[in-house]
N, CA, C and O atoms as CSV, one atom per row, in Angstrom:
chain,resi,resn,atom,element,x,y,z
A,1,UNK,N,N,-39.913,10.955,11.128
A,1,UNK,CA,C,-38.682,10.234,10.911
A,1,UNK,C,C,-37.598,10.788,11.829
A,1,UNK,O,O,-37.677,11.950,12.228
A,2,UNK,N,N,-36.565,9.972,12.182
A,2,UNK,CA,C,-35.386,10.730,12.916
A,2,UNK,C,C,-34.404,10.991,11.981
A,2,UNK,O,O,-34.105,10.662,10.833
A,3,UNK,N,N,-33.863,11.954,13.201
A,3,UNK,CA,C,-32.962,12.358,11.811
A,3,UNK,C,C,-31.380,11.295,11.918
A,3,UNK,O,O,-30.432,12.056,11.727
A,4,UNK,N,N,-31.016,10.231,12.092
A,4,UNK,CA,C,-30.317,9.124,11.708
A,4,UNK,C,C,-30.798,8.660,10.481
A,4,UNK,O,O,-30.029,8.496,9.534
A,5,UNK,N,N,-32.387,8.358,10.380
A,5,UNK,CA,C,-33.081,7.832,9.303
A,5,UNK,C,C,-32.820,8.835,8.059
A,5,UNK,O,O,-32.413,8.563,6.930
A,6,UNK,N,N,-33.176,10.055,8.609
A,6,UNK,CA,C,-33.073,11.261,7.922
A,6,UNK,C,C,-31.625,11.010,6.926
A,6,UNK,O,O,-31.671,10.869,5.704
A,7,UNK,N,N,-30.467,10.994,7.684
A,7,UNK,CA,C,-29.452,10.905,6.970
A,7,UNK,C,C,-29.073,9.466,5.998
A,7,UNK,O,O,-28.327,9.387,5.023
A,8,UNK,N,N,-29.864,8.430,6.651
A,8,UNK,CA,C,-29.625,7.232,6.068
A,8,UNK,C,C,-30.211,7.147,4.802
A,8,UNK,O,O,-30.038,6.247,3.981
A,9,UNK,N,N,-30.960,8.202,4.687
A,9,UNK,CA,C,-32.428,8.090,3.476
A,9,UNK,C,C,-31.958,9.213,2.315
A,9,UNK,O,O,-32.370,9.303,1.159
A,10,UNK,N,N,-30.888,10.098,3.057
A,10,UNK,CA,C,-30.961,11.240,1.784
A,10,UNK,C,C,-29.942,10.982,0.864
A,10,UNK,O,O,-28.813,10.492,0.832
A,11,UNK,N,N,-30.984,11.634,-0.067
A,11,UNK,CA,C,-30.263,11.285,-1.636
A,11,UNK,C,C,-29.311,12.690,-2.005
A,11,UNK,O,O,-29.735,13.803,-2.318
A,12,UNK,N,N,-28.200,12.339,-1.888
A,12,UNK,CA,C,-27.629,13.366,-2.602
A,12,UNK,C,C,-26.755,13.502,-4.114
A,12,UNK,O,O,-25.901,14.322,-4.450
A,13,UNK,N,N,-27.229,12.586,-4.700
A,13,UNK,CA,C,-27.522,12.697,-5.989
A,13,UNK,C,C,-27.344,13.519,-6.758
A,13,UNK,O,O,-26.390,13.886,-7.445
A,14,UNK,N,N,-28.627,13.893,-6.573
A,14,UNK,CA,C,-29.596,15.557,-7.310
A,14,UNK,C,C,-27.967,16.625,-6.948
A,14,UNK,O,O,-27.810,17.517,-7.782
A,15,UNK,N,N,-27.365,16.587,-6.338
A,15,UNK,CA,C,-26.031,17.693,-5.956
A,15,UNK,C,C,-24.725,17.140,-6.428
A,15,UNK,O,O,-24.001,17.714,-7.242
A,16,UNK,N,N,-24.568,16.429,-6.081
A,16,UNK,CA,C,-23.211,16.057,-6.292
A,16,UNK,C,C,-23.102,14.652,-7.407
A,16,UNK,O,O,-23.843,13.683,-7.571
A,17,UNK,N,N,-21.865,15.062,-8.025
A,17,UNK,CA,C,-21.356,13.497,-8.820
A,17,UNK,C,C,-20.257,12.907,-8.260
A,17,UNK,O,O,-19.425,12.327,-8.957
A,18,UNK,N,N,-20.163,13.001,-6.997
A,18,UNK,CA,C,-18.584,12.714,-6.911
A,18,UNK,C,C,-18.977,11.670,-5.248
A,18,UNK,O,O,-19.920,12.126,-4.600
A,19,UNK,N,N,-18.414,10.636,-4.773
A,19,UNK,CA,C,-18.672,9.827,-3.598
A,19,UNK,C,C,-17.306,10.037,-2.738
A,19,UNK,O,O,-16.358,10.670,-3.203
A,20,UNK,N,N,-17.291,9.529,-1.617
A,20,UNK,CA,C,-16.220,9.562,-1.129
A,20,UNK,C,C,-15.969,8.126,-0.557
A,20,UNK,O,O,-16.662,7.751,0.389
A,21,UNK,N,N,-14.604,6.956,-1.310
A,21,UNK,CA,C,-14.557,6.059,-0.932
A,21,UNK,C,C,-13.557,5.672,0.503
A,21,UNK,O,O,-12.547,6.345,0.707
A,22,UNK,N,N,-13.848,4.821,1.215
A,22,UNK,CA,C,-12.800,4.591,1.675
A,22,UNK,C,C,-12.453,3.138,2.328
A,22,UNK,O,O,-13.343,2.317,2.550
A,23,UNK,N,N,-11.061,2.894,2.618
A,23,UNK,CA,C,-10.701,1.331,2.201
A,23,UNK,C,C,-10.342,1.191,3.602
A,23,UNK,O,O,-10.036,2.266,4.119
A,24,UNK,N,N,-10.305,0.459,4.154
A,24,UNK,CA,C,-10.082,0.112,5.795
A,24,UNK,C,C,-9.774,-1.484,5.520
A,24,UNK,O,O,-10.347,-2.395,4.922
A,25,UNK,N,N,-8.091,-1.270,6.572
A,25,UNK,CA,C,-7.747,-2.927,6.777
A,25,UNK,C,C,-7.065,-2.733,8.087
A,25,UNK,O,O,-6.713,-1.726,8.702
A,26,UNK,N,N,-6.982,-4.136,8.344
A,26,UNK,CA,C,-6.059,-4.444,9.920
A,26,UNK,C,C,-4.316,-3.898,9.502
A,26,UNK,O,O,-3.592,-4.171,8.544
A,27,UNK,N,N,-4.160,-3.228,10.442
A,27,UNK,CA,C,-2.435,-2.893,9.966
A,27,UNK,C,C,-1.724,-4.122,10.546
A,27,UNK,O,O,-2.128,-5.171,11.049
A,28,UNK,N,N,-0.138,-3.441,10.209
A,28,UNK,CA,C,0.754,-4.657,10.311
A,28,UNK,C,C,1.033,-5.142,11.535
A,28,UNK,O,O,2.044,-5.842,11.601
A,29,UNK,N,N,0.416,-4.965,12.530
A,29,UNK,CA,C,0.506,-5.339,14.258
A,29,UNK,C,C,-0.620,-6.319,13.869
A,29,UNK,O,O,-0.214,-7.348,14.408
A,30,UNK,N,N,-1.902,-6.669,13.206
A,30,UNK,CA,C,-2.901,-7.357,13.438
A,30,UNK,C,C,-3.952,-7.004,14.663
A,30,UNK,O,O,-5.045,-7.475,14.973
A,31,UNK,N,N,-3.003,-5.808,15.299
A,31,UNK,CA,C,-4.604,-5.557,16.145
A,31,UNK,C,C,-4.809,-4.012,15.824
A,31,UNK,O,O,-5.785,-3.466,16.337
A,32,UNK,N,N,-4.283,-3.553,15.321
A,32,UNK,CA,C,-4.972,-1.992,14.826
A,32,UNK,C,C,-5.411,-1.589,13.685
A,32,UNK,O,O,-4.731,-1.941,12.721
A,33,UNK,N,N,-6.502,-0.846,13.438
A,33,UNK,CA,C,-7.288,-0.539,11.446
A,33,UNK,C,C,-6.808,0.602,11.194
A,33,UNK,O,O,-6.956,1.507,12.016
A,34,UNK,N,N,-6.280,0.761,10.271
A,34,UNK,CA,C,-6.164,1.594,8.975
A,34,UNK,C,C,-7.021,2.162,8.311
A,34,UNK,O,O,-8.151,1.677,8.370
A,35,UNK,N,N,-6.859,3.069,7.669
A,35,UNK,CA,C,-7.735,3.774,6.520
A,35,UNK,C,C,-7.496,4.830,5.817
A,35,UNK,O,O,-7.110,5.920,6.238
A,36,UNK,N,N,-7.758,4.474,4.568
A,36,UNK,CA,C,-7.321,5.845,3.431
A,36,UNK,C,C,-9.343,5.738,3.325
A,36,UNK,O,O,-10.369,5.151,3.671
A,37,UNK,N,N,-8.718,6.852,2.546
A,37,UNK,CA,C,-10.199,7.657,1.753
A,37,UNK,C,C,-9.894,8.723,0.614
A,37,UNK,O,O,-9.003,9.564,0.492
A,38,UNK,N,N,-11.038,8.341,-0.214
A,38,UNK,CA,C,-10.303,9.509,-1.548
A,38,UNK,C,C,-12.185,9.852,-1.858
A,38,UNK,O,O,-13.230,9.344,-1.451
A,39,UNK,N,N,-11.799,11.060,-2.857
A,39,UNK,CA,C,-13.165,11.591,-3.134
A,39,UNK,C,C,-13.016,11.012,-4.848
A,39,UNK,O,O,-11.934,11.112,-5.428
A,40,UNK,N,N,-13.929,10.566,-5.357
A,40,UNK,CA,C,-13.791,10.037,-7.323
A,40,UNK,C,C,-15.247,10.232,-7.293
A,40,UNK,O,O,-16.058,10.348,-6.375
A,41,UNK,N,N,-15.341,10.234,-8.674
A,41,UNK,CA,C,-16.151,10.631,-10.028
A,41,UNK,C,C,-17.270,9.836,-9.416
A,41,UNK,O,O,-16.854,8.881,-8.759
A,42,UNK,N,N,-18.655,9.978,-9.453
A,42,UNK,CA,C,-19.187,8.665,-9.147
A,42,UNK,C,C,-20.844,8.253,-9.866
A,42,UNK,O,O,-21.419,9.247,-10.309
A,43,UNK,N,N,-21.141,7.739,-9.919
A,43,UNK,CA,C,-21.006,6.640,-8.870
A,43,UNK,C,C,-20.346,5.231,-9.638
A,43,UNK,O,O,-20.238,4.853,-10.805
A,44,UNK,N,N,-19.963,4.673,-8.251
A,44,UNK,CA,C,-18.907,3.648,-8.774
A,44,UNK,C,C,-19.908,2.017,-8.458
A,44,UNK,O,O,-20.209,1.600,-7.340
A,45,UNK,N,N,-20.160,1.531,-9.431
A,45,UNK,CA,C,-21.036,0.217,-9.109
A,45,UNK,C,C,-21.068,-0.595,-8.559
A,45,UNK,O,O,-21.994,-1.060,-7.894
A,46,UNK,N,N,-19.213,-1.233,-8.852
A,46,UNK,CA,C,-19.307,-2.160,-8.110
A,46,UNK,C,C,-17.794,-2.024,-7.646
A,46,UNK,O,O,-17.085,-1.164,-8.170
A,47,UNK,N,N,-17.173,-3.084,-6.416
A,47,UNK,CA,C,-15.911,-2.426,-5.683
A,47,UNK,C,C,-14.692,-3.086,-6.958
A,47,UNK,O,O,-13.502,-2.903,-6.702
A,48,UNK,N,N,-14.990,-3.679,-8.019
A,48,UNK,CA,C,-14.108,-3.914,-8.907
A,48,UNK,C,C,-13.647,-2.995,-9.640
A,48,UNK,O,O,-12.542,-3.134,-10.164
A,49,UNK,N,N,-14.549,-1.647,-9.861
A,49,UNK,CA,C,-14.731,-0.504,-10.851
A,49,UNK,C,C,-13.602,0.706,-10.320
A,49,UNK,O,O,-12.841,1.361,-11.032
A,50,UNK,N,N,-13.779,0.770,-8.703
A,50,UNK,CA,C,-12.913,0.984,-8.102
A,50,UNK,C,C,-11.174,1.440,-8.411
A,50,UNK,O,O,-10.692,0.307,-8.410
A,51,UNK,N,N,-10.172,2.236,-8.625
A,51,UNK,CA,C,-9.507,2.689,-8.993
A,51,UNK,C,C,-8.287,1.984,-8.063
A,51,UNK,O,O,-8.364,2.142,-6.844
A,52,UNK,N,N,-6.976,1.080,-8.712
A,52,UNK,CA,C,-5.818,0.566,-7.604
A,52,UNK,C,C,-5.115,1.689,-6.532
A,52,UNK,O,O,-4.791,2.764,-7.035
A,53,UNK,N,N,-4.943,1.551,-5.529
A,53,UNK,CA,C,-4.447,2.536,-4.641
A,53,UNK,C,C,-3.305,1.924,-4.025
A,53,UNK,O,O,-3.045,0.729,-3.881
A,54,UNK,N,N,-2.548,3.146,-3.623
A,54,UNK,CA,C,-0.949,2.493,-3.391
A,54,UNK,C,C,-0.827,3.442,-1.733
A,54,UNK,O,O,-1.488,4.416,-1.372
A,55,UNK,N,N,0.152,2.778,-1.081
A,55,UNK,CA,C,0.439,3.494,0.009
A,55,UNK,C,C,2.094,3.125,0.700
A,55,UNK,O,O,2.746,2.254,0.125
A,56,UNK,N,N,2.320,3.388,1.160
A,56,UNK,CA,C,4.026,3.182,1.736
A,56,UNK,C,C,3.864,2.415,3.187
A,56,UNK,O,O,3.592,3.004,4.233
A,57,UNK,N,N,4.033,1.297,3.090
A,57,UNK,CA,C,3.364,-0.002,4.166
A,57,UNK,C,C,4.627,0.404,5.364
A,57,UNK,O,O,4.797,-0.595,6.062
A,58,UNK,N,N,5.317,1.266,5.694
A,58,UNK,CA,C,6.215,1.306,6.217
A,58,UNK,C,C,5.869,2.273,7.311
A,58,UNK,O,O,6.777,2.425,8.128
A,59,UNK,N,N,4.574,3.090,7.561
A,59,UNK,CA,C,3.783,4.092,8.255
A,59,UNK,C,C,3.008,3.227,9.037
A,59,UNK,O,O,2.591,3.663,10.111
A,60,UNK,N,N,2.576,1.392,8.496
A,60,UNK,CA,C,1.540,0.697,8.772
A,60,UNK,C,C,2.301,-0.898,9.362
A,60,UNK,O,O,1.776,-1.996,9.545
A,61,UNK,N,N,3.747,-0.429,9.542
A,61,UNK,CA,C,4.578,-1.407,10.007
A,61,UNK,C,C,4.348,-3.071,8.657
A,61,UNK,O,O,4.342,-4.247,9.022
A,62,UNK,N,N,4.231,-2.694,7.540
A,62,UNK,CA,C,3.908,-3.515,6.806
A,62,UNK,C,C,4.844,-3.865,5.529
A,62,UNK,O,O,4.675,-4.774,4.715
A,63,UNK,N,N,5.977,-2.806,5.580
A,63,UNK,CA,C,6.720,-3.254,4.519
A,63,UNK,C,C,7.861,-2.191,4.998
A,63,UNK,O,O,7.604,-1.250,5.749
A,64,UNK,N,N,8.995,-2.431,4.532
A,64,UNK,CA,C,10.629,-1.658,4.752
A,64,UNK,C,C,10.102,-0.404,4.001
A,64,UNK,O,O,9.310,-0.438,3.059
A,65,UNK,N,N,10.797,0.997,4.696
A,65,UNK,CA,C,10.767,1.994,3.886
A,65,UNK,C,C,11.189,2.677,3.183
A,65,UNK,O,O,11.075,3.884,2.969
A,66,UNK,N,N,12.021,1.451,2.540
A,66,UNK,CA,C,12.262,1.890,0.705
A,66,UNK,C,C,11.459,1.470,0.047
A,66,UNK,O,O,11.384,1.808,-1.134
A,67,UNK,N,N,10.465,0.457,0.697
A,67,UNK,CA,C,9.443,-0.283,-0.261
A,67,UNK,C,C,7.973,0.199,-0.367
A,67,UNK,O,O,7.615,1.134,0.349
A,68,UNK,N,N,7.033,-0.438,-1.293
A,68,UNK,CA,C,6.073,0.431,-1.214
A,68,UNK,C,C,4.992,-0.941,-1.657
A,68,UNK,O,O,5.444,-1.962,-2.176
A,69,UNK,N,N,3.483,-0.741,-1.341
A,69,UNK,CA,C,2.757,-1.769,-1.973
A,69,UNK,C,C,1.150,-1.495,-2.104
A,69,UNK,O,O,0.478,-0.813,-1.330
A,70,UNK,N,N,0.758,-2.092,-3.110
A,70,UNK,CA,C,-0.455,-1.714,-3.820
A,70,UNK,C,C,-1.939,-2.137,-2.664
A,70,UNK,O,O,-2.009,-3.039,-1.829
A,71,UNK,N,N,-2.638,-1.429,-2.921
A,71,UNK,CA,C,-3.722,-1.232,-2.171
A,71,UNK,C,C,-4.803,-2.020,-2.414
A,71,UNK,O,O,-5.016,-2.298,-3.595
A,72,UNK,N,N,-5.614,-2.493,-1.495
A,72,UNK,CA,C,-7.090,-3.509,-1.746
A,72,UNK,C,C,-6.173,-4.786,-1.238
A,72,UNK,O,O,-6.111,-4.935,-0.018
A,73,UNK,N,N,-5.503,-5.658,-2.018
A,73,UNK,CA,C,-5.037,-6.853,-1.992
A,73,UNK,C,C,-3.579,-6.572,-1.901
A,73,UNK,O,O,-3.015,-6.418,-2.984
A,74,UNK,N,N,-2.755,-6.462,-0.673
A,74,UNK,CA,C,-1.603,-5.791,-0.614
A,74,UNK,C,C,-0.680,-6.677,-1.514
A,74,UNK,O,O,-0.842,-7.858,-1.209
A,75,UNK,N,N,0.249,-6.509,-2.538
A,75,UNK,CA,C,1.191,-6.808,-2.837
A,75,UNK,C,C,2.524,-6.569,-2.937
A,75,UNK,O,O,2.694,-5.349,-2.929
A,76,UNK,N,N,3.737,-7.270,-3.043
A,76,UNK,CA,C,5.172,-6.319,-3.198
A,76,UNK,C,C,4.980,-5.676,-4.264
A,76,UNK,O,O,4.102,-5.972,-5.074
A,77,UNK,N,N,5.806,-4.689,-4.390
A,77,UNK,CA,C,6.627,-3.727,-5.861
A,77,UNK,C,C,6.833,-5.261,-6.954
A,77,UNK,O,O,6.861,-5.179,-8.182
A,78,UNK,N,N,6.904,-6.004,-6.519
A,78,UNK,CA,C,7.542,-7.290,-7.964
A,78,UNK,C,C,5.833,-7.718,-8.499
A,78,UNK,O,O,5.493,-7.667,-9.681
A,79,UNK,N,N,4.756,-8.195,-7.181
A,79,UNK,CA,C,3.595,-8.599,-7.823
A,79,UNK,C,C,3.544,-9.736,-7.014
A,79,UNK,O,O,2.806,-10.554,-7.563
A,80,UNK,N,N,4.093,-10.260,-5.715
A,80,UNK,CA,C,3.952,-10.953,-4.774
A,80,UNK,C,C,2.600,-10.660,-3.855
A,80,UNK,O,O,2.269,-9.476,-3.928
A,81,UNK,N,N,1.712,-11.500,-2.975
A,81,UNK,CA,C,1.276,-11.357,-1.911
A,81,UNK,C,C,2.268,-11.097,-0.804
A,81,UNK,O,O,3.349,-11.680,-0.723
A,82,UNK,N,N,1.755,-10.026,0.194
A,82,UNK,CA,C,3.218,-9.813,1.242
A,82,UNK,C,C,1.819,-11.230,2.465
A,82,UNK,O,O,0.682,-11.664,2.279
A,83,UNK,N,N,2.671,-11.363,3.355
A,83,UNK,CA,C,2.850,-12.550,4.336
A,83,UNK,C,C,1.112,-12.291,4.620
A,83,UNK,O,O,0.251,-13.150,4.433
A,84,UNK,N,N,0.906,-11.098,5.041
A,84,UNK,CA,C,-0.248,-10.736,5.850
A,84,UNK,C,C,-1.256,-10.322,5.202
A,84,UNK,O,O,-2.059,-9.607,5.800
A,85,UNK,N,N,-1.506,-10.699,3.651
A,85,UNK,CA,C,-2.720,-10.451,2.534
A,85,UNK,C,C,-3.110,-12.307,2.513
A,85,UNK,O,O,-2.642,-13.293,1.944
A,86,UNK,N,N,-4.467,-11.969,3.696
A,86,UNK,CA,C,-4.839,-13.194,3.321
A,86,UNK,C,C,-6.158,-13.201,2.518
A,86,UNK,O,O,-6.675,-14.266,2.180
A,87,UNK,N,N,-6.836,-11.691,2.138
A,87,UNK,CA,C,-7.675,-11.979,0.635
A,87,UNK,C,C,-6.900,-12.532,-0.077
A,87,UNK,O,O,-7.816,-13.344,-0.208
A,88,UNK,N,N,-5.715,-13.115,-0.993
A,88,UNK,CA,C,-5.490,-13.503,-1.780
A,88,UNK,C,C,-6.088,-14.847,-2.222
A,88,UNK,O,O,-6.647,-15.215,-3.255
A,89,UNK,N,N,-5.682,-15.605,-0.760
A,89,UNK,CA,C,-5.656,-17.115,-0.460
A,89,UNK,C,C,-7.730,-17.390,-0.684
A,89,UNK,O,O,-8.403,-18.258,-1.239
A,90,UNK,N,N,-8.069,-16.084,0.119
A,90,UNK,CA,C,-9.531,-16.525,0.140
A,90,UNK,C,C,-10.167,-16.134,-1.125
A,90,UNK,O,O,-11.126,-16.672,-1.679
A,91,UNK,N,N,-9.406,-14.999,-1.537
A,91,UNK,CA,C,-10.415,-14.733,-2.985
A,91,UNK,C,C,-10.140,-16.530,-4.005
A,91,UNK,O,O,-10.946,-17.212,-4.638
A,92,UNK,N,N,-8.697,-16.717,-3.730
A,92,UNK,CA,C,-9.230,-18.375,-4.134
A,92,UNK,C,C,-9.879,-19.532,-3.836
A,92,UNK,O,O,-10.558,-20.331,-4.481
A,93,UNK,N,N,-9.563,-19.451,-2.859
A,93,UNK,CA,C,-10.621,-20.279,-2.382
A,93,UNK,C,C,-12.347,-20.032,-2.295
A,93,UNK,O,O,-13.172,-20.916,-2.064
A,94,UNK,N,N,-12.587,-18.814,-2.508
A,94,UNK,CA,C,-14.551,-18.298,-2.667
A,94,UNK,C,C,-14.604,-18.425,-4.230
A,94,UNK,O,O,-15.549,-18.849,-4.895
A,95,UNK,N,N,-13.862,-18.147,-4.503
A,95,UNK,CA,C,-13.775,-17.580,-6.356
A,95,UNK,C,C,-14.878,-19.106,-6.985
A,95,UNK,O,O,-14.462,-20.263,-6.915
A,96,UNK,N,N,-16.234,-18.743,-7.542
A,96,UNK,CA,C,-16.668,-19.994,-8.224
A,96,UNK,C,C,-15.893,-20.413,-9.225
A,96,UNK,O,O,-15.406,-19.563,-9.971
A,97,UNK,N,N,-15.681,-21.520,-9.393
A,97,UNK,CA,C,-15.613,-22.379,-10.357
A,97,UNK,C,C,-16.005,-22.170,-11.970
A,97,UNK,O,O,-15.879,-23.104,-12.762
């Protein structure tokens, strides 16, 4: 086996309970990615189980920096979509019936 495979294949399980997630989006220019990462409890099943994460959109040219907005599906501080969260629109539009 190589060891790419090697790493693709090992279980580390048996050692650890804990994963390391991390969330990657286009920042507020539209041509550069982002990314946080956190270490949690794990394992986590599915990306709904997942814990809300917040960040200060103002590092990511994405919001004024008095303001601040929630992570995964960006929203304002009130509970708005900001301009440039277009999961919102598509999680409605995929969402079955």
């Amino acid at each position: 086996m190589s060891l790419l495979a090697d790493l693709i294949n090992l279980n580390l399980s048996v050692c650890t309970e804990h994963i390391i997630s991390e969330y990657i989006w286009v920042g507020g220019s539209g041509m550069d990615i982002k990314s946080k990462a956190r270490t949690l409890a794990g394992p986590v099943t599915a990306p709904d189980k997942l814990p809300k994460w917040n960040y200060d959109g103002s590092s990511t040219g994405q919001a004024p920096g008095e303001d601040s907005e929630v992570m995964c599906d960006c929203y304002t501080p009130a509970g708005h979509p900001i301009p440039t969260n277009k999961r919102y629109n598509a999680t409605k539009i995929f969402k079955p019936p």
